[in-house]
C-alpha positions as CSV (number, residue, x, y, z in Angstrom):
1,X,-10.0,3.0,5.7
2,X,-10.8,6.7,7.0
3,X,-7.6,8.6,6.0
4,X,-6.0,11.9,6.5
5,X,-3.6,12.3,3.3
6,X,-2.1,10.3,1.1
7,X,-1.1,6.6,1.5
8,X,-0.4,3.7,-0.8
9,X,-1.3,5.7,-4.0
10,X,2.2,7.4,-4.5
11,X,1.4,10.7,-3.4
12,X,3.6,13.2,-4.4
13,X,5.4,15.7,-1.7
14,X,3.9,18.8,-3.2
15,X,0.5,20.1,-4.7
16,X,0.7,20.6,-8.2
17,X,-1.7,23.4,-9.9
18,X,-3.6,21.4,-12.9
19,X,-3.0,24.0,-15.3
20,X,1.1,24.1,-14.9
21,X,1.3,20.5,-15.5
22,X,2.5,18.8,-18.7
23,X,1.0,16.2,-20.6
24,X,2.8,12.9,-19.4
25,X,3.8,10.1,-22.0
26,X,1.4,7.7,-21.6
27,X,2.7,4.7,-24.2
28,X,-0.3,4.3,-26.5
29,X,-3.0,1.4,-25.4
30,X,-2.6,2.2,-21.5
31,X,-5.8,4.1,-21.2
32,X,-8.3,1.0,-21.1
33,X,-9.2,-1.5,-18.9
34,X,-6.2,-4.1,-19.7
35,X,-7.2,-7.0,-17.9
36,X,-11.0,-6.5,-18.0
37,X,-11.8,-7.4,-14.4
38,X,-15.7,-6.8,-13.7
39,X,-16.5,-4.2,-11.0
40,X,-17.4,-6.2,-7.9
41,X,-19.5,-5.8,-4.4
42,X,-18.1,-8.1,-1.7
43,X,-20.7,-8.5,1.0
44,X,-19.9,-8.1,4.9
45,X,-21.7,-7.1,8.3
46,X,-20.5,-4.6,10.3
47,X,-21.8,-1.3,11.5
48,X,-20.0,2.1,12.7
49,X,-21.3,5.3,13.1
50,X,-19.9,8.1,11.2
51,X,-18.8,10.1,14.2
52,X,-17.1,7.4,15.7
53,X,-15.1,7.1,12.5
54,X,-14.4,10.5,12.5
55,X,-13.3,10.3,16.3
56,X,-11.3,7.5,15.8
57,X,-9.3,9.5,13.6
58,X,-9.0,12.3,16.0
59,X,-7.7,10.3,18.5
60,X,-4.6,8.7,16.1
61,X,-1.7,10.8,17.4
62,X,-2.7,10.1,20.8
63,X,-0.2,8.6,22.5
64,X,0.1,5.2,24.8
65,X,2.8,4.7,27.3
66,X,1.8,0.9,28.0
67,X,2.9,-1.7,26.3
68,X,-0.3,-4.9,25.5
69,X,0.9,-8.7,26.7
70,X,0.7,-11.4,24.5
71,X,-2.1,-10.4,21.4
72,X,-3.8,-12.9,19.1
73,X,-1.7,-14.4,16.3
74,X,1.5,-14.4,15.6
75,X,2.8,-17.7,14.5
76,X,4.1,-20.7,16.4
77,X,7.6,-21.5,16.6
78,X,8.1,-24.7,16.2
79,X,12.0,-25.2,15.3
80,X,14.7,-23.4,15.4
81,X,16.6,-22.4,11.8
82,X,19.6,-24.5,11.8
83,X,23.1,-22.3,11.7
84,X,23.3,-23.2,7.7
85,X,19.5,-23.6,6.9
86,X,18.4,-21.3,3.9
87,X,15.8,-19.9,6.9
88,X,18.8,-19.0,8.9
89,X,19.2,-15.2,9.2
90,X,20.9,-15.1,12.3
91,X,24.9,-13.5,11.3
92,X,23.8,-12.4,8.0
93,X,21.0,-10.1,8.5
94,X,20.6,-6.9,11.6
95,X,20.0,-8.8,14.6
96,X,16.5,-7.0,14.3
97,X,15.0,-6.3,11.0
98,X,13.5,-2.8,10.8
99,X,10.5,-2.6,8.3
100,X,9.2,0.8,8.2
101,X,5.6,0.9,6.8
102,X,3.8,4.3,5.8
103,X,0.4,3.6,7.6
104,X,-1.3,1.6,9.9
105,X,-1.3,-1.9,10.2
106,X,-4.1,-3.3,7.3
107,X,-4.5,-6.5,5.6
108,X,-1.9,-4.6,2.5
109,X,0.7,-5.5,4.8
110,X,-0.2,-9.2,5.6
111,X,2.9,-10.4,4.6
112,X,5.1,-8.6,6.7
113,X,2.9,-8.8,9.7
114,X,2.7,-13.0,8.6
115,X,6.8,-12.8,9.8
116,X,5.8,-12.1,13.4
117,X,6.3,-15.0,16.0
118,X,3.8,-15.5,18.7
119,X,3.5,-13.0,21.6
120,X,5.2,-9.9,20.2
121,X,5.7,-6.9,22.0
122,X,3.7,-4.1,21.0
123,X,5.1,-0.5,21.9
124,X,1.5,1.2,22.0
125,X,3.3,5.0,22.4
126,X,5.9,3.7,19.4
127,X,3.3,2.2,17.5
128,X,5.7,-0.4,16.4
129,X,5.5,-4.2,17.4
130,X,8.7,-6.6,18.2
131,X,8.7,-10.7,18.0
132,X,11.0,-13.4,16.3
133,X,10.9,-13.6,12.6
134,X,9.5,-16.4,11.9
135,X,9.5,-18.2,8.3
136,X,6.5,-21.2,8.2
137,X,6.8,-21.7,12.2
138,X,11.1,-21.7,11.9
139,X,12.3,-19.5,14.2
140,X,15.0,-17.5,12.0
141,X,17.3,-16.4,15.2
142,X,16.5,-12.6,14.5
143,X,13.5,-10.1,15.2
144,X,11.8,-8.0,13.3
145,X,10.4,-4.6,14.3
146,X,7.3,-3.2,12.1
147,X,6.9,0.5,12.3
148,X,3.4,1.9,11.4
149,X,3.6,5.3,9.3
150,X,1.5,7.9,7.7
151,X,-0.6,9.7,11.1
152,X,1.7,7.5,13.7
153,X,4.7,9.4,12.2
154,X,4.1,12.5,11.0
155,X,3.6,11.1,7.6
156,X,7.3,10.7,7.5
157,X,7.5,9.1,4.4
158,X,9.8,5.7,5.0
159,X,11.8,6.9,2.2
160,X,13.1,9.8,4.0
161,X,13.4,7.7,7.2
162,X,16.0,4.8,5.3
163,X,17.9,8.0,4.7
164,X,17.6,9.4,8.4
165,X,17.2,6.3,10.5
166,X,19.9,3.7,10.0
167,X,17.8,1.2,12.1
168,X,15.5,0.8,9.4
169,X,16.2,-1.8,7.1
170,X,13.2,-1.7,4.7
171,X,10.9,0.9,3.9
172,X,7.7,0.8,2.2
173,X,8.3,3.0,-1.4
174,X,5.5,3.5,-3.7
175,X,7.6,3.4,-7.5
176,X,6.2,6.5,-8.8
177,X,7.7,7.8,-5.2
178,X,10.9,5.9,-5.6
179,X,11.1,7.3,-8.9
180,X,10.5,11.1,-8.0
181,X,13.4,10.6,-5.3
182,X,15.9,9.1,-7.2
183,X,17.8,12.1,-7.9
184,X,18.3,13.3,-4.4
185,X,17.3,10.5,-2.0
186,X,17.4,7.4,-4.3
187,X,15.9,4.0,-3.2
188,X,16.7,0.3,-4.6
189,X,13.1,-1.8,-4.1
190,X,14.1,-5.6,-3.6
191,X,10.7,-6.8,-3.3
192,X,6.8,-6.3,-4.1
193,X,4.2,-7.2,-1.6
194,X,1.4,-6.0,-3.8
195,X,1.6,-6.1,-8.3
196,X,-1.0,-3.5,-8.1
197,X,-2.4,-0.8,-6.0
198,X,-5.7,-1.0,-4.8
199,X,-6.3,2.7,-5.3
200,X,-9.9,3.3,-6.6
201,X,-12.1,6.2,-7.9
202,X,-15.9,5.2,-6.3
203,X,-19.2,6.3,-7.0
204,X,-23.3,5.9,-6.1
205,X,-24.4,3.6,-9.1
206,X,-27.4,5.0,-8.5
207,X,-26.6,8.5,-9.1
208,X,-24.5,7.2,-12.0
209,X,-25.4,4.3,-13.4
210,X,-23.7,5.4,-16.9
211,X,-20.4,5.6,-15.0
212,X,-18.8,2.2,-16.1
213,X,-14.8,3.3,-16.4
214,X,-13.4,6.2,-15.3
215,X,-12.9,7.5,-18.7
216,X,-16.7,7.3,-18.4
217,X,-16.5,10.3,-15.1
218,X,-14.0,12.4,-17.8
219,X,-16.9,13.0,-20.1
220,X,-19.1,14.6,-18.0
221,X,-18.5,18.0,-15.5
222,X,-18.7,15.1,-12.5
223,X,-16.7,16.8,-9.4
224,X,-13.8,14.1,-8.2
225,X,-12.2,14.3,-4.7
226,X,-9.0,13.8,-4.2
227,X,-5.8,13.9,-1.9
228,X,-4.3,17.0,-2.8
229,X,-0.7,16.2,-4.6
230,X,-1.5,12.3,-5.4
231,X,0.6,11.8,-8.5
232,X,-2.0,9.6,-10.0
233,X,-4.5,12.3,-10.5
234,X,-1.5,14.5,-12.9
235,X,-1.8,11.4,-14.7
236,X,-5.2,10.7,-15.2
237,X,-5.7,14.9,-15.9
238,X,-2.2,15.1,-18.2
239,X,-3.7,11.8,-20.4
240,X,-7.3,13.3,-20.7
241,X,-8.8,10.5,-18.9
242,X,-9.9,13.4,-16.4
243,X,-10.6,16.7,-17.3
244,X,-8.3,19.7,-14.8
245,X,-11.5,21.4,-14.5
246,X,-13.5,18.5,-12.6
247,X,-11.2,17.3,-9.9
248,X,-11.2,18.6,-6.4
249,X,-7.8,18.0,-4.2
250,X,-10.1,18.9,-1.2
251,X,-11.0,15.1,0.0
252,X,-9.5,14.8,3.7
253,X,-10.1,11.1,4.0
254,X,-13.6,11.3,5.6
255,X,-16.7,10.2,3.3
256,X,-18.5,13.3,4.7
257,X,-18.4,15.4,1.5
258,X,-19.3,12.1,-0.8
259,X,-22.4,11.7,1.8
260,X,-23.2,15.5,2.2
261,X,-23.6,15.0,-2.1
262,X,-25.6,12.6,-1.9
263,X,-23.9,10.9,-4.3
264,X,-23.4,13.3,-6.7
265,X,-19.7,13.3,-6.6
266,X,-17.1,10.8,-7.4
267,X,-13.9,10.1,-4.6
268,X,-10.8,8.1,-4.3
269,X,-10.5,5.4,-1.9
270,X,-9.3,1.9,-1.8
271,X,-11.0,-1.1,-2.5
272,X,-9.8,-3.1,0.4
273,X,-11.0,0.1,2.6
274,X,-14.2,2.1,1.3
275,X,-15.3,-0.1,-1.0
276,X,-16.5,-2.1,2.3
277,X,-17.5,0.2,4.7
278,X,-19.2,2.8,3.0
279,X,-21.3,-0.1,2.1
280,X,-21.6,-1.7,5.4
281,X,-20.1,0.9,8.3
282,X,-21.3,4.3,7.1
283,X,-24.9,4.9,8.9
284,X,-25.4,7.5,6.4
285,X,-24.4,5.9,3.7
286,X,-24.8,2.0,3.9
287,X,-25.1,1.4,0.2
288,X,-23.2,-0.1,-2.0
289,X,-20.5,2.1,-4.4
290,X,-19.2,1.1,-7.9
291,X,-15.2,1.4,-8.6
292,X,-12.5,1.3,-10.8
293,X,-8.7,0.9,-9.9
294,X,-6.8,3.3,-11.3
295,X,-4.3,1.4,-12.4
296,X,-6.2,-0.1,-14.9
297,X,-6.6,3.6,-16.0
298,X,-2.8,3.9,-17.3
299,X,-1.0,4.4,-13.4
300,X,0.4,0.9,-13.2
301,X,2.9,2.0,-10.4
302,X,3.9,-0.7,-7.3
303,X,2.7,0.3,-4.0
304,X,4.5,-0.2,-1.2
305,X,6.9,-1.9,-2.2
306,X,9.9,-2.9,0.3
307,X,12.9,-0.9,-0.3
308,X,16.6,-0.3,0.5
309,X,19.4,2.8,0.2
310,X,21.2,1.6,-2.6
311,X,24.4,2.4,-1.0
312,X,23.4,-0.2,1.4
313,X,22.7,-3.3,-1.0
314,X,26.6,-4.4,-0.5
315,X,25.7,-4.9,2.7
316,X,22.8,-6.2,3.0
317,X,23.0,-8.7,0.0
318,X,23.6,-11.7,1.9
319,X,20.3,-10.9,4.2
320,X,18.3,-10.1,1.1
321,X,19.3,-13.7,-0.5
322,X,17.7,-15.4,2.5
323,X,15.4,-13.0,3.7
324,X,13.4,-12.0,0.6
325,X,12.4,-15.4,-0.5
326,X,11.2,-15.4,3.4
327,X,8.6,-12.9,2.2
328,X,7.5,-14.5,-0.3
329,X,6.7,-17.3,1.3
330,X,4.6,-15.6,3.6
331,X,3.0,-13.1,0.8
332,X,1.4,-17.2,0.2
333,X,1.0,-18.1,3.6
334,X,-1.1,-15.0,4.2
335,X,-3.4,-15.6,1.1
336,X,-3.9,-19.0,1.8
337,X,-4.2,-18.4,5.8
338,X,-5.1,-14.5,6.8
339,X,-7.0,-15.3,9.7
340,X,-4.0,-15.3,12.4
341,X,-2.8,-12.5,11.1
342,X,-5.8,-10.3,10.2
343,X,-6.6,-11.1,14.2
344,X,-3.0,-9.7,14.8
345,X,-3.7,-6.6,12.8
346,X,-6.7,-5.3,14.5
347,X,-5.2,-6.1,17.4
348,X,-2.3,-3.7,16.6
349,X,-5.2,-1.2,14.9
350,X,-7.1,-1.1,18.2
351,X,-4.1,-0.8,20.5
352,X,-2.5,1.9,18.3
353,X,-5.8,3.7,18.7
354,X,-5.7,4.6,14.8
355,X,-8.7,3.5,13.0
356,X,-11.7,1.4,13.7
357,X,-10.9,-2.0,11.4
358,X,-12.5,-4.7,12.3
359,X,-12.2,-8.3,11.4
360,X,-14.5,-8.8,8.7
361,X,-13.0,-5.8,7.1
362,X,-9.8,-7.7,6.9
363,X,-11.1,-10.5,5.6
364,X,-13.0,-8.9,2.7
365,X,-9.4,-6.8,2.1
366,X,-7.7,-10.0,1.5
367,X,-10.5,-11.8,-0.8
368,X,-11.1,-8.4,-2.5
369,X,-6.9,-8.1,-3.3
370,X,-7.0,-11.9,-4.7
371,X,-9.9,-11.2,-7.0
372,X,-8.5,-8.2,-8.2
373,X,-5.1,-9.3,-9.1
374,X,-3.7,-6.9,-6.6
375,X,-2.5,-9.6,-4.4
376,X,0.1,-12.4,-6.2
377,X,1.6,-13.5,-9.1
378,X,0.6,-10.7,-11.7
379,X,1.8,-11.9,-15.1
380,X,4.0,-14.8,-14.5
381,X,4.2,-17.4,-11.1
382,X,6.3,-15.6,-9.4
383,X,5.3,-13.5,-6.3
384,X,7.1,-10.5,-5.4
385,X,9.3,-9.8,-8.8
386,X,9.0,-6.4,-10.8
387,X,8.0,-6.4,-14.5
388,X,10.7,-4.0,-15.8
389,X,8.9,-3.0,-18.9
390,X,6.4,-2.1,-16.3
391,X,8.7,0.1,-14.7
392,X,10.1,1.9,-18.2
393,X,6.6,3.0,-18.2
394,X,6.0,4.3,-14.9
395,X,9.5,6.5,-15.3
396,X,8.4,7.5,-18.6
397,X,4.5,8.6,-17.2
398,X,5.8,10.5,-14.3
399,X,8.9,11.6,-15.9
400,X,7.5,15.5,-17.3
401,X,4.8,15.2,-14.0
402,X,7.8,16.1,-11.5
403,X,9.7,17.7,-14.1
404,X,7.0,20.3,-13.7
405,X,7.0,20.3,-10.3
406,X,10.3,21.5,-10.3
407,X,11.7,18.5,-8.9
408,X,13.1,16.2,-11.9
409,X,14.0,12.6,-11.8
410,X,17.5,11.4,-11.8
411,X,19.0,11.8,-15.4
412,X,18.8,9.1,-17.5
413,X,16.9,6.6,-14.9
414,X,16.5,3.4,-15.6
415,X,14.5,0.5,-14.6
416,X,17.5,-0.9,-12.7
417,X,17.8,1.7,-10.8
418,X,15.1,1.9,-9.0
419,X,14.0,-2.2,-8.6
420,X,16.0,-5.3,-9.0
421,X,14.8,-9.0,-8.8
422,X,18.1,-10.3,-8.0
423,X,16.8,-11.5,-4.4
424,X,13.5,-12.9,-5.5
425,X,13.2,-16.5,-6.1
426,X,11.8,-17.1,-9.4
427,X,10.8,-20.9,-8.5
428,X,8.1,-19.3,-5.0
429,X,4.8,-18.4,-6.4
430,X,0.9,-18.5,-5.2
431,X,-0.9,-21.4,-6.6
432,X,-4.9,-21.9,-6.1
C-alpha cells in the first residue's frame, strides 16, 4: 500500500518531539519476539512502475460523479432471514448499517466487505458502496453502507465521525486511538476484525543481513522512517528498543527515500502492503525486504477495530447481539473464501481511483495475515473477542505517551471502558 499518513498503526493526532516524551511502562517481558513467528517472503507476479504508484496517489481525492453497475462479488442471496431468525436484523438494527472505515478498501477489511450482497451500488464521488447485508447468502432485510477513510475523507478519523455523523453506526478505532480519546471523545469497540496489526519495520537483507529483530536496528545509528506522530514509534523510542536519535518522522508513504538509499535505511510499512510490492511492483526496487511486526516489539494494540459511542450501546444492543456474531462469521468466510471479495475490493480500489491494488496483492494480504496470526483466533477459538489483560497493557504503555502530549487519557480507564465482548459469541471461531 502507497500511503500518505497514518492508517491502521494508531497514529496519534499530533507530532510528538522524541526528546519531550516519557518513558512508557512497558510490563517487563514485552520487548521480545513472543510468539516467535519466522520472518517470511510470500512470492507473487505483478509489476507497476514507480511513477504510476506515485500518480495513483495523486489522483486519490479526485472525484467521480458516476456511479459503476453491478461489480464482481458480492454474495448471492439465496433466502431471506425469517422475521425471528438469529440472521434477522431487520426492526432491531438502522435500516442501513453505516461502517465507517479509515482507508481504502484492502483485504484488512475482508470481513466487512464479505457482508455485501451482490450488485451493490458504488457511489464513485462518495467513495462509499451500498448492497443488502448478507450473512452466508441470508439476506438480513437491512443494508449496509461502507465508507472508505484516510485520503477519501480528509483523514477524518472514524472516531471523530461516530461523534459528528449519527449515520454511522461503526467506526474503525485503532485501541491505542480509542484509548487516547477516551477522555473527550470516548469510544466502546464491540468487535475485532484483526488480533494484531500488520504494521512492520522493513529493510534490504542485503544491506543488513545482521538485522534479525528490530531491537537488532536499535543498536546501530540505522536511520528509520516513519509517519510523523504514529504512537507506536513513542513506544518503541520510550522502551529503548529504538534510539530518539535514529528515527526520521519524514516517510510520506512513497518507497522513494527507501529506494534513493539504496537500502540503507529501515521504513514502516505493512506486511499485507510493502512487504509485496516492493518485492514484486517497485521497478526500482523489485527485491525482496525482511520485516518484523511491531507488535511483537511490545505495541500489541488492535487495529481497526469496529466501534460504537458508548452513549449509544443502549440502543444498539439488540443489533450488536445479532449483528456481531454476523461478522464473525464472515471474518471465517473471508479466510476460508477471499476470492469474491478480494475481486470486490479492487473493484472498489480501481473505481475509487485510490491506489493501484491488484488481485494477487490481495490474495498474498490474506495468506500473509493467516500466517502471521494477524488474521483469527489469537489466543483462544474465538474470532473477534478482546484479551482484556491485553488491553491493561496497551492503557498502561500509552498512558505517560499522551500524558506528554498534553492530551491525557480518561482518569482511571479501564479495560471495560474502552472494549467489551458482551456481543461476541464465544462458541464462532476459524478452524483449519
Amino acid at each position: 500500500m502507497v500511503t500518505l499518513g497514518p492508517t491502521l498503526d494508531g497514529a496519534g493526532e499530533a507530532a510528538v518531539a522524541q526528546t519531550d516524551q516519557p518513558r512508557p511502562t512497558v510490563p517487563e517481558g514485552r520487548l521480545h519476539r513472543e510468539n516467535g513467528r519466522a520472518m517470511r517472503r510470500v512470492m507473487s507476479v505483478r509489476s507497476a512502475s514507480l511513477t504510476a504508484v506515485v500518480a495513483a496517489v495523486a489522483l486519490a481525492g479526485t472525484a467521480c460523479s458516476s456511479e459503476s453497475s453491478a461489480p464482481p462479488g458480492g454474495q448471492s442471496v439465496r433466502t431471506q432471514a425469517a422475521a425471528d431468525a438469529p440472521d434477522s436484523l431487520k426492526g432491531v438494527c438502522p435500516d442501513t448499517v453505516v461502517i465507517q472505515t479509515n482507508w481504502w478498501p484492502q483485504a484488512e477489511y475482508g470481513a466487512v466487505y464479505r457482508l455485501l450482497g451482490e450488485k451493490p451500488t458504488i457511489d464513485k464521488a462518495k467513495k462509499k458502496v451500498t448492497g443488502a447485508l448478507v450473512d452466508d447468502n441470508v439476506d438480513t432485510g437491512v443494508k449496509i453502507e461502507i465508507r472508505a477513510g484516510g485520503p477519501a475523507n480528509n483523514f477524518t478519523p472514524s472516531a471523530s465521525l461516530l461523534y459528528t455523523d449519527k449515520s454511522v453506526t461503526l467506526g474503525g478505532v485503532d485501541l491505542d486511538q480509542g484509548a487516547q480519546l477516551s477522555a473527550d471523545k470516548p469510544t466502546l469497540s464491540v468487535f475485532a476484525p484483526l488480533d494484531l496489526s500488520p504494521l512492520v519495520l522493513l529493510w534490504d537483507p542485503k544491506t543488513h543481513p545482521e538485522f534479525n529483530t528490530i531491537s537488532d536496528i536499535g543498536q546501530t545509528d540505522t536511520k528509520v522512517l516513519y509517519f510523523q506522530g504514529s504512537t507506536y514509534m513513542s513506544v518503541l523510542t520510550g522502551s529503548g528498543v529504538l534510539r530518539a536519535s535514529q528515527v526520521d518522522p519524514s516517510y510520506d508513504g512513497t518507497p522513494a527515500k527507501f529506494v534513493t538509499s539504496n537500502g540503507q535505511d529501515v521504513q514502516q510499512g505493512y506486511l499485507t502492503n510493502e512487504v509485496y510490492s516492493y518485492e514484486h511492483e517497485i521497478p526500482q526496487w523489485k527485491k525482496p525486504v525482511e520485516w518484523q511486526l511491531v507488535s511483537d516489539s511490545g505495541f500489541p494494540t488492535y487495529p481497526e477495530t469496529l466501534a460504537i459511542r458508548p452513549d449509544r450501546k443502549d440502543d444498539l444492543a439488540q443489533c450488536l447481539h445479532k449483528l456481531v456474531p454476523i461478522l464473525q462469521r464472515a471474518t471465517i468466510n473471508y479466510m476460508t473464501d477471499p476470492a469474491s471479495t478480494n475481486d470486490l475490493i479492487v473493484q472498489l480500489v480501481d473505481d475509487y481511483k485510490s491506489f493501484p491494488y491488484s488481485p494477487e496483492r490481495a490474495k498474498y494480504a490474506v495468506g500473509a495475515m493467516q500466517d502471521n496470526g494477524i488474521l483469527g483466533n489469537g489466543t483462544n477459538k474465538t474470532v473477534g473477542d478482546f484479551d482484556m489483560a491485553r488491553v491493561q497493557r496497551i492503557i498502561d504503555i500509552v498512558k505517560p505517551i499522551f500524558a506528554g502530549q498534553k492530551k491525557p487519557i480518561k482518569a482511571g480507564l479501564k479495560p471495560e471502558d474502552l472494549v467489551t465482548n458482551e456481543f461476541v459469541d464465544t462458541s464462532i471461531g476459524w478452524v483449519k
